[in-house]
C-alpha positions as CSV (number, residue, x, y, z in Angstrom):
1,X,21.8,-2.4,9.0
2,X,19.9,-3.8,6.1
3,X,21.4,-7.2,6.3
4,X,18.7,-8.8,8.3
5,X,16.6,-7.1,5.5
6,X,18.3,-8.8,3.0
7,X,19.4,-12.2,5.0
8,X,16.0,-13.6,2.9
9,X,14.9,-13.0,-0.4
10,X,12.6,-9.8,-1.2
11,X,10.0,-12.3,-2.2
12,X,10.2,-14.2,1.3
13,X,10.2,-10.9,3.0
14,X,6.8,-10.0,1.0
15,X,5.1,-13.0,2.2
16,X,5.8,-12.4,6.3
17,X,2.8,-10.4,8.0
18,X,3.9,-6.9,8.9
19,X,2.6,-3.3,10.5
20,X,3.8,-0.5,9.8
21,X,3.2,3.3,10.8
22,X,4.0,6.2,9.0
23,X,5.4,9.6,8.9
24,X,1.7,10.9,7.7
25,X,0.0,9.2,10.4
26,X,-2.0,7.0,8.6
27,X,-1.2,2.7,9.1
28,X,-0.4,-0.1,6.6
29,X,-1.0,-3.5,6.8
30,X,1.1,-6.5,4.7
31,X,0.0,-10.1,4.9
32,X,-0.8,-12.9,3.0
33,X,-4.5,-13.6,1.8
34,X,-6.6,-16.5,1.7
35,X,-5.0,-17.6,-2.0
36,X,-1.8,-17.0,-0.8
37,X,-0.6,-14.0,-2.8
38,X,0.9,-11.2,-0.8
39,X,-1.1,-8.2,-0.1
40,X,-0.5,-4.5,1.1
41,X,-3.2,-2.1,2.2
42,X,-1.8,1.5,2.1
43,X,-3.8,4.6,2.1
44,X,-7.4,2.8,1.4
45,X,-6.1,0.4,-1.4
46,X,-5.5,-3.2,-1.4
47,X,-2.5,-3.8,-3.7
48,X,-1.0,-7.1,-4.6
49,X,2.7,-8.4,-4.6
50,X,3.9,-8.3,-8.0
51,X,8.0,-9.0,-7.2
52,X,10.8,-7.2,-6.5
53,X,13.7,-5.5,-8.9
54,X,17.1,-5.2,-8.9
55,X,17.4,-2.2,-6.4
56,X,15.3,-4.7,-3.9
57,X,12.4,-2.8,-4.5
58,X,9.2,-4.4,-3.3
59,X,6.5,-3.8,-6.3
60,X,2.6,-3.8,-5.5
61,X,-0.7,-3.1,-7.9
62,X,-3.9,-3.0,-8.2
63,X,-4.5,-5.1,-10.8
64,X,-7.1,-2.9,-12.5
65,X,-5.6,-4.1,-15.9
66,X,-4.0,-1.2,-17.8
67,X,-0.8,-0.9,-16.0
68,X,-0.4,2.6,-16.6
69,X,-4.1,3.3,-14.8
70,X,-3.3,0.9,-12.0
71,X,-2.3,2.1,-7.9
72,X,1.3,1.2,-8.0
73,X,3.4,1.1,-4.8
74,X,6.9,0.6,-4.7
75,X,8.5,-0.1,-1.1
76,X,12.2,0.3,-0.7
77,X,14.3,-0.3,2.9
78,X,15.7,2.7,4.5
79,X,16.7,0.4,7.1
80,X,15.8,-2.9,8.3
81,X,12.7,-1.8,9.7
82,X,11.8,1.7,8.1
83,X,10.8,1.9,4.3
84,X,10.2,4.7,2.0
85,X,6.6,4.0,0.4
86,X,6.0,5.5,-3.4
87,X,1.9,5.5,-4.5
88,X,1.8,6.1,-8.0
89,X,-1.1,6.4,-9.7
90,X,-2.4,8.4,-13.0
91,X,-3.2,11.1,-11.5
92,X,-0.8,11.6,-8.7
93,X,2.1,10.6,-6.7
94,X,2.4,10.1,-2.8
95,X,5.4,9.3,-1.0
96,X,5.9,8.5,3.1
97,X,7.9,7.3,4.9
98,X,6.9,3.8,7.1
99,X,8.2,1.8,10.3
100,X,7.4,-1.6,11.4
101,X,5.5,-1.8,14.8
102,X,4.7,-5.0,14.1
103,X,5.3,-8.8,12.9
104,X,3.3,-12.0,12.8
């Protein structure tokens, strides 16, 4: 059932307020800040909407210049309300599993 996912853009999608839980126990937060960019706190970090790809991919950094030394996060719909959640960074790789509890 990802067609109420995907019945607005990624990019609309990214700017809606959400909650989410997830399978590790720990909580994420999406929402717009006060310049209007998208933001998602996930494990401790405050990453910013960067777009989405071809596979509807949601992308999110850190913007701690290099690229390659930033927090990346990639969010991709398992269903319309549960996402699989991929933190990337130099060092290390985390992946979880996240459902929406709530919307603003």
């Amino acid at each position: 059932m990802l067609l109420a996912l995907f019945a607005f853009s990624a990019g609309a999608y990214a700017e809606e307020e959400f909650f989410y839980e997830c399978a590790d126990g720990t909580k994420a937060h999406q929402y717009m800040n006060q310049d209007g960019n998208a933001v998602m706190e996930f494990h401790g970090l405050k990453l910013n909407y960067k777009g989405a790809n071809m596979g509807s991919e949601l992308s999110f950094n850190d913007d701690k210049g290099d690229y390659l030394k930033s927090n990346r996060l990639s969010m991709k719909a398992l269903t319309e309300t549960r996402f699989k959640m991929d933190l990337l960074s130099k060092k290390s790789h985390y992946e979880t599993e996240c459902e929406v509890t709530g919307r603003k």
